[in-house]
BADRENZA-434453 format. One record per residue (C-alpha): residue number from 1; x, y, z. Coordinates in Angstrom, 3 decimals. Example, Ala and Ser with C-alpha at 12.3 -4.5 7.8 and 13.67 -1.06 7.14 Angstrom:
2
+-----+----------+----------+----------+
|  nr |        X |        Y |        Z |
+-----+----------+----------+----------+
|   1 |   12.300 |   -4.500 |    7.800 |
|   2 |   13.670 |   -1.060 |    7.140 |
+-----+----------+----------+----------+
END
This chain:
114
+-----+----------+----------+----------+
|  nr |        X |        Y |        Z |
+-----+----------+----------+----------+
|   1 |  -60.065 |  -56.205 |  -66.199 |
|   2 |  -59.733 |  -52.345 |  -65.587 |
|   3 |  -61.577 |  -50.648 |  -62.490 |
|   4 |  -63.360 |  -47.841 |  -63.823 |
|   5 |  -65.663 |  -46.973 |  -61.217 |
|   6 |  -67.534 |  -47.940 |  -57.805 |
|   7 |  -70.847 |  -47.458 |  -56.347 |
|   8 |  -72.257 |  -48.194 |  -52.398 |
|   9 |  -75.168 |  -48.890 |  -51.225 |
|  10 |  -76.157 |  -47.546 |  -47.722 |
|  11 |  -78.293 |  -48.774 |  -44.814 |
|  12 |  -79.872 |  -45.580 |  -44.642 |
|  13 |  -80.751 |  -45.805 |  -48.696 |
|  14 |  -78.009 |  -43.669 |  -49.677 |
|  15 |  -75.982 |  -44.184 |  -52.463 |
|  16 |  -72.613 |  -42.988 |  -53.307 |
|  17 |  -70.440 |  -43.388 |  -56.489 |
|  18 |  -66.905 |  -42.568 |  -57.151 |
|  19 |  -68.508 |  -39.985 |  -59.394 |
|  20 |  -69.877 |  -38.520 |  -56.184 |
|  21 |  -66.864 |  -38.684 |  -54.268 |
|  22 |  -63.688 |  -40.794 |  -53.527 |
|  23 |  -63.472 |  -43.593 |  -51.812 |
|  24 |  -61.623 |  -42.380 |  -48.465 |
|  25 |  -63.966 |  -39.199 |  -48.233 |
|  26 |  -67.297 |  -41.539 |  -48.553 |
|  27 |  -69.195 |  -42.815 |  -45.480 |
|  28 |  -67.424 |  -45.380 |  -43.242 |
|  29 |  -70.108 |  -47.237 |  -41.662 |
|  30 |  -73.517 |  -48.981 |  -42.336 |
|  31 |  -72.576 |  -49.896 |  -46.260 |
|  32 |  -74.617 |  -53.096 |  -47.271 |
|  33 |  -73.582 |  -53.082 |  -50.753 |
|  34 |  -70.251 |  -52.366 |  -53.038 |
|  35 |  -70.299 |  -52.742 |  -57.148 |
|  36 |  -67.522 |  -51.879 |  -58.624 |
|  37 |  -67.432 |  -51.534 |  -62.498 |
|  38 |  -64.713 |  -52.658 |  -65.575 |
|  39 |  -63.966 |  -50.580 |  -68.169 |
|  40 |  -64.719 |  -53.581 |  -70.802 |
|  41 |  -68.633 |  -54.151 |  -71.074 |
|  42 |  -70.480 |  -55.937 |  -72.974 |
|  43 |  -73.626 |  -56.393 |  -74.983 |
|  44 |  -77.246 |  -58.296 |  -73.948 |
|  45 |  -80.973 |  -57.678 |  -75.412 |
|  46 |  -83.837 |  -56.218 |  -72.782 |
|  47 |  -87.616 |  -56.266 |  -74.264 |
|  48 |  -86.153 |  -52.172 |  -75.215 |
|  49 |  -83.516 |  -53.934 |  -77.736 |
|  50 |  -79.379 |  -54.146 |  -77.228 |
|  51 |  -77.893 |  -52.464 |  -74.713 |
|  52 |  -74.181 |  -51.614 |  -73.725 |
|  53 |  -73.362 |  -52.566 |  -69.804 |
|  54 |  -70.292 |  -52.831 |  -68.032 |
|  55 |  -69.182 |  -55.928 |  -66.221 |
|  56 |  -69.579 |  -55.155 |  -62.498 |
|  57 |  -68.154 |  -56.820 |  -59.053 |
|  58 |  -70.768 |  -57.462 |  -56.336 |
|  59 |  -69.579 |  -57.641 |  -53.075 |
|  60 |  -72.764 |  -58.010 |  -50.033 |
|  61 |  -73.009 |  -59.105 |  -46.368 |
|  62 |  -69.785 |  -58.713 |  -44.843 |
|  63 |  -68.030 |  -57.200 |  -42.048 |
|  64 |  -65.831 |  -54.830 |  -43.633 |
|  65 |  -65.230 |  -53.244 |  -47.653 |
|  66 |  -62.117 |  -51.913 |  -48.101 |
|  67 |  -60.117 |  -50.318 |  -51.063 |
|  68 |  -56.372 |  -51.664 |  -51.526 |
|  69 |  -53.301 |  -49.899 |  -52.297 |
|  70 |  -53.495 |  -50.988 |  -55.976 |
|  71 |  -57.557 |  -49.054 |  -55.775 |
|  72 |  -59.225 |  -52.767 |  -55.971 |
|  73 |  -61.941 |  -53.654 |  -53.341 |
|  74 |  -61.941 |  -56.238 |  -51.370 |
|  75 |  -64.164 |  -57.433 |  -48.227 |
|  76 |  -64.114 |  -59.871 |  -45.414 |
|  77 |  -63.942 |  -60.358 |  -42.010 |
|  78 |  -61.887 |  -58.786 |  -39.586 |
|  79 |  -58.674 |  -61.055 |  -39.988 |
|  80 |  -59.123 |  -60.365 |  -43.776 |
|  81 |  -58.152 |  -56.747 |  -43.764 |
|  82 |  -54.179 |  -55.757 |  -44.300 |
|  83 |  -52.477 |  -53.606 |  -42.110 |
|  84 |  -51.371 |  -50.626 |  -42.555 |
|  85 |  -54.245 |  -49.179 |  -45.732 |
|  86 |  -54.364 |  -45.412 |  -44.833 |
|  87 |  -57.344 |  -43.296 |  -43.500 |
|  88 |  -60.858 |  -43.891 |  -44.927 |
|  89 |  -59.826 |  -47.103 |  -47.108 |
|  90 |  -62.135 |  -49.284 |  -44.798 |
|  91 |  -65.918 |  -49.624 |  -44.497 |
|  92 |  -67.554 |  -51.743 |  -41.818 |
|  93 |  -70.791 |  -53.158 |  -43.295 |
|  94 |  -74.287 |  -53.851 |  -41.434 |
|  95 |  -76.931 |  -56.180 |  -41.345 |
|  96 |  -80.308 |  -55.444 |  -41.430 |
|  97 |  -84.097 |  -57.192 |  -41.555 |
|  98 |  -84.051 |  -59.572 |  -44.735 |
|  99 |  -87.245 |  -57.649 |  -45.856 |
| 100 |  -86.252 |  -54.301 |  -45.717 |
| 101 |  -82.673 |  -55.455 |  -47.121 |
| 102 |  -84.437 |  -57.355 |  -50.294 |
| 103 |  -86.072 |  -53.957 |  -51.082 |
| 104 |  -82.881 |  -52.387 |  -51.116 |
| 105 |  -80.989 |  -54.951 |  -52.577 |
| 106 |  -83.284 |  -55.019 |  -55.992 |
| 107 |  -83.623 |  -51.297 |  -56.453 |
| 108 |  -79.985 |  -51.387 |  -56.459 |
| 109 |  -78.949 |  -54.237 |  -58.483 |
| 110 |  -81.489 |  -52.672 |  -61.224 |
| 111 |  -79.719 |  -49.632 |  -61.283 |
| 112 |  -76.660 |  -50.646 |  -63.571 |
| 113 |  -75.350 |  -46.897 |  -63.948 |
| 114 |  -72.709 |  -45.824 |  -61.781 |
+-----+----------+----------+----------+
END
């Protein structure tokens, strides 16, 4: 599948896309929540009718988000992180209460537009 876009979710709430900005400029720290999003989508009925969506990538509670040479994401652990990806390709991520994290988890996941 094609990358078309990305989208972070912040500890403090905020949320960046790569419509806001690029992935090396973004915010380093405190992200508890990466979609990215494929060109190809596909179709599924809501109680509105048929709507388009593309497929997305969900990547949650880890250590560090980063964005490979090749612009994929990937995440992991410390050891899981290549050497040598230039300035501002890697996010550390954060944990924080499971109740204040569930809020922020669903408000996000709902919000399919990137």
């Amino acid at each position: 599948m094609t990358i078309a876009g990305w989208k972070i979710l912040y500890a403090d709430k905020t949320v960046v896309t790569s419509r806001d900005s690029s992935w090396r400029e973004s915010k380093s720290d405190e992200v508890l929540i990466v979609h990215f999003y494929f060109v190809e989508n596909y179709r599924r009925h809501t109680s509105d009718g048929w709507v388009t969506e593309n497929y997305r990538k969900e990547l949650l509670s880890e250590d560090y988000y980063w964005m490979n040479p090749d612009k994929t994401i990937d995440c992991g652990s410390a050891k899981d992180v290549p050497e040598g990806l230039s300035d501002g390709a890697v996010k550390t991520g954060i944990l924080i209460q499971d109740t204040s994290w569930l809020e922020r988890y669903n408000s996000f996941h709902e919000d399919r537009t990137w």
